[in-house]
C-alpha positions as CSV (number, residue, x, y, z in Angstrom):
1,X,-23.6,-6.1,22.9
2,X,-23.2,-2.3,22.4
3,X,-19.7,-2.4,23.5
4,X,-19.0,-5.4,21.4
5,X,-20.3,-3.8,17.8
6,X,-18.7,0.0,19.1
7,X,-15.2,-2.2,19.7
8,X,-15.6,-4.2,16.2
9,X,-16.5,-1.1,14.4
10,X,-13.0,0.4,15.7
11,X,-11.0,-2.0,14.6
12,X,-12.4,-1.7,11.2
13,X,-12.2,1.3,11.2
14,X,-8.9,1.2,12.0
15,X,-7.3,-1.4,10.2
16,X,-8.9,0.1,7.2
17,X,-6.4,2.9,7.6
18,X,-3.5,1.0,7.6
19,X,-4.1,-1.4,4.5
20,X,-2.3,-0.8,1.1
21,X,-3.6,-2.0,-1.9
22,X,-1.7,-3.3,-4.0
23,X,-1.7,-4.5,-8.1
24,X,1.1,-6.0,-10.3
25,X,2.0,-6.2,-13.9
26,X,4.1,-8.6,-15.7
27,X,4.9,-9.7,-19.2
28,X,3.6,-13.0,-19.5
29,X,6.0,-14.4,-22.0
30,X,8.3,-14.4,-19.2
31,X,9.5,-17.8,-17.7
32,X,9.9,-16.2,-14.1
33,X,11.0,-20.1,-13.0
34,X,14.3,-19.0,-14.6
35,X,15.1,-16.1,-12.3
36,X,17.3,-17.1,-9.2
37,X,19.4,-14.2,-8.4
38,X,18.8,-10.4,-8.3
39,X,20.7,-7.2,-7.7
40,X,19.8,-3.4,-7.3
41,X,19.6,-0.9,-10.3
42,X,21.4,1.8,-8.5
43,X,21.5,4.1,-11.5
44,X,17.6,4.0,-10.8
45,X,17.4,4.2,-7.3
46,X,19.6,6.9,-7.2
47,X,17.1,9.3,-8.6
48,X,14.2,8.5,-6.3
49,X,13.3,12.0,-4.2
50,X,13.2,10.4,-0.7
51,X,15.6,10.4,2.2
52,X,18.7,8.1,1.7
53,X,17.5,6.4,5.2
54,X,14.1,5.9,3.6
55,X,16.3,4.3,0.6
56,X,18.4,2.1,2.8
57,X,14.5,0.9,4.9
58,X,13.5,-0.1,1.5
59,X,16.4,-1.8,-0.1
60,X,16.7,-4.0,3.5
61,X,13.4,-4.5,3.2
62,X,13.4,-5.6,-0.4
63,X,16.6,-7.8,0.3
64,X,15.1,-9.7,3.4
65,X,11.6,-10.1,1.1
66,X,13.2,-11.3,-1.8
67,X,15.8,-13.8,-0.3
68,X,12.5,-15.4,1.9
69,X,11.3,-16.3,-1.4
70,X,14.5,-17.6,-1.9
71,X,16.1,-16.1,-4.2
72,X,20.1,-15.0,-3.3
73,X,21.7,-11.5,-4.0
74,X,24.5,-11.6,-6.5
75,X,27.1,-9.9,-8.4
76,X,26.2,-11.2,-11.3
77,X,22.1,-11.2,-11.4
78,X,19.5,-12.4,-13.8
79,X,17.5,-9.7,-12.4
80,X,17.5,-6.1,-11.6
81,X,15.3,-4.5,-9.0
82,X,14.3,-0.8,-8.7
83,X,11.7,1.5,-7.2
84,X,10.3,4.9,-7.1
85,X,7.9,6.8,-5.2
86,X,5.1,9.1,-5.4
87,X,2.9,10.5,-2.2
88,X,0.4,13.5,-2.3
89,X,-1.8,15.0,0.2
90,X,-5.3,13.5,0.3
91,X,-8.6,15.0,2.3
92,X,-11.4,12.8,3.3
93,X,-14.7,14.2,3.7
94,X,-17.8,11.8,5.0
95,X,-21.0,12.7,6.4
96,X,-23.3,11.0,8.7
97,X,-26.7,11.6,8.9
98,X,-28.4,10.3,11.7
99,X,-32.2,10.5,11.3
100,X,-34.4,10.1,14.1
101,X,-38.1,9.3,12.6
102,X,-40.5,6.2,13.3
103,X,-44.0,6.0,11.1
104,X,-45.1,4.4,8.0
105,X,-45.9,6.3,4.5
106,X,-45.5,9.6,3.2
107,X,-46.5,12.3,5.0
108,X,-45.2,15.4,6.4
109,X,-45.0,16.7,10.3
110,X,-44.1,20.5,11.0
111,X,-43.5,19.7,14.7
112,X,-40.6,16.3,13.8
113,X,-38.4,19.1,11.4
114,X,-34.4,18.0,11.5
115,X,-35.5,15.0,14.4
116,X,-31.9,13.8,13.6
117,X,-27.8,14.6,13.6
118,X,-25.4,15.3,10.9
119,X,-21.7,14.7,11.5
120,X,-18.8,16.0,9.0
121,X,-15.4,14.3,9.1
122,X,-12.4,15.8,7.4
123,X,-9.1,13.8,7.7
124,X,-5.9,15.0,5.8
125,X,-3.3,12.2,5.4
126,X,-0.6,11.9,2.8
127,X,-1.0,9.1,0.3
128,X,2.2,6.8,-0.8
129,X,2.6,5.2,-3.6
130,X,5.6,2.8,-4.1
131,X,6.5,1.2,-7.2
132,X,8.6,-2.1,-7.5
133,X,10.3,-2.9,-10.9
134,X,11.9,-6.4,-11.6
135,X,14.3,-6.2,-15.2
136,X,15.5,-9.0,-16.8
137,X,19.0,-7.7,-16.8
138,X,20.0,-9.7,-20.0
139,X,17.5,-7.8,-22.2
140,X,17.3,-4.8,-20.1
141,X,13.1,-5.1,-20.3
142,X,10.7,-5.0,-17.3
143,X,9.3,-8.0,-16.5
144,X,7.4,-7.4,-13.7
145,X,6.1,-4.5,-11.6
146,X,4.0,-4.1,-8.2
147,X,2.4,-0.9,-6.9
148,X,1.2,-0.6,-3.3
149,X,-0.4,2.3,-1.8
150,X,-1.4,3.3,1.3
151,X,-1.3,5.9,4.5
152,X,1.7,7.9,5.4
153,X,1.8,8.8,8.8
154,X,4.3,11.2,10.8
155,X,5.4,8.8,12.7
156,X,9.0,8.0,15.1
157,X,11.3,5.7,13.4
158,X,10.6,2.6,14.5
159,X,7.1,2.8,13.2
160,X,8.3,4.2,10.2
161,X,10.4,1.1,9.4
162,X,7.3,-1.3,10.0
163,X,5.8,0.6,7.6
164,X,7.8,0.3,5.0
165,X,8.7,-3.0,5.5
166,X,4.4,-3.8,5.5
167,X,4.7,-1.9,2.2
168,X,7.1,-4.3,0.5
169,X,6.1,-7.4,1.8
170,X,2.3,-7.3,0.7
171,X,4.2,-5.8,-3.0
172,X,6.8,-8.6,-3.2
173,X,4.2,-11.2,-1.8
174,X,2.5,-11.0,-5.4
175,X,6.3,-11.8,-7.3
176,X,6.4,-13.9,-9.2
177,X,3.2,-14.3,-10.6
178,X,1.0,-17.3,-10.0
179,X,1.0,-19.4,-13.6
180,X,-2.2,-19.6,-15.4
């Protein structure tokens, strides 16, 4: 039974780590059932500060997302997509106090002082923050945006990739917004 709630407790633990949260935004005069075909706003995407191979992870990833949802890439689009990025360094501090102490009431005892443990973690992660901008390309207006963000890790490629690709899934997985 031990082993079983130690176990659970590490996968919480550890799939709390690598969730994203994620919100969106949209105009809601916008008929998003009109929206077929999409393109990318390169003037936009241009100007992100990351690596051009992080740039390439996330338009693939945006691509595959987008045309599972079925909409096709085109030359002539009814919608432009863009993103940008943000990431800063976070520190996590939580303390545990483990008190050892069995009795009923108030009282004091001079020979039960500090029965128990305290335990300080410190983590240092970065924090990532990617933005995800649908434009109607007709007006030139945003119509829809969706923020994930999450843990960064240093990790080798390949992980790197899932990542991002985790990242825009759960963002495009809110597009287009549920009708009301």
């Amino acid at each position: 039974m031990k082993k079983k709630i130690i176990l659970l407790f590490g996968v919480f633990l550890l799939s709390a780590c690598s969730s994203i949260k994620v919100t969106s935004d949209y105009d809601t005069q916008v008929d998003f059932s009109t929206y077929k075909t999409f393109a990318f706003y390169k003037p936009s995407i241009d100007k992100v500060d990351i690596s051009d191979l992080d740039k390439k992870r996330i338009l693939r990833a945006l691509e595959t997302e987008l045309m599972l949802k079925g909409y096709a890439k085109s030359e002539n689009p009814d919608m432009l997509v863009s993103f940008f990025s943000k990431s800063k360094e976070r520190v996590d501090v939580t303390q545990n106090n483990f008190g050892f102490g069995w009795g009923w009431g108030w009282g004091w005892n001079p020979w039960m002082m500090n029965g128990g443990m305290n335990n300080v973690n410190v983590s240092q992660f970065t924090e990532g923050t990617l933005f995800v901008d649908f434009i109607d390309k007709e007006n030139k207006e945003l119509i829809w945006q969706g923020i994930g963000t999450g843990a960064l890790r240093n990790e080798n490629r390949d992980k790197k990739e899932e990542r991002i690709k985790e990242f825009v899934k759960e963002i495009v997985s809110r597009f287009p917004p549920e009708k009301k």
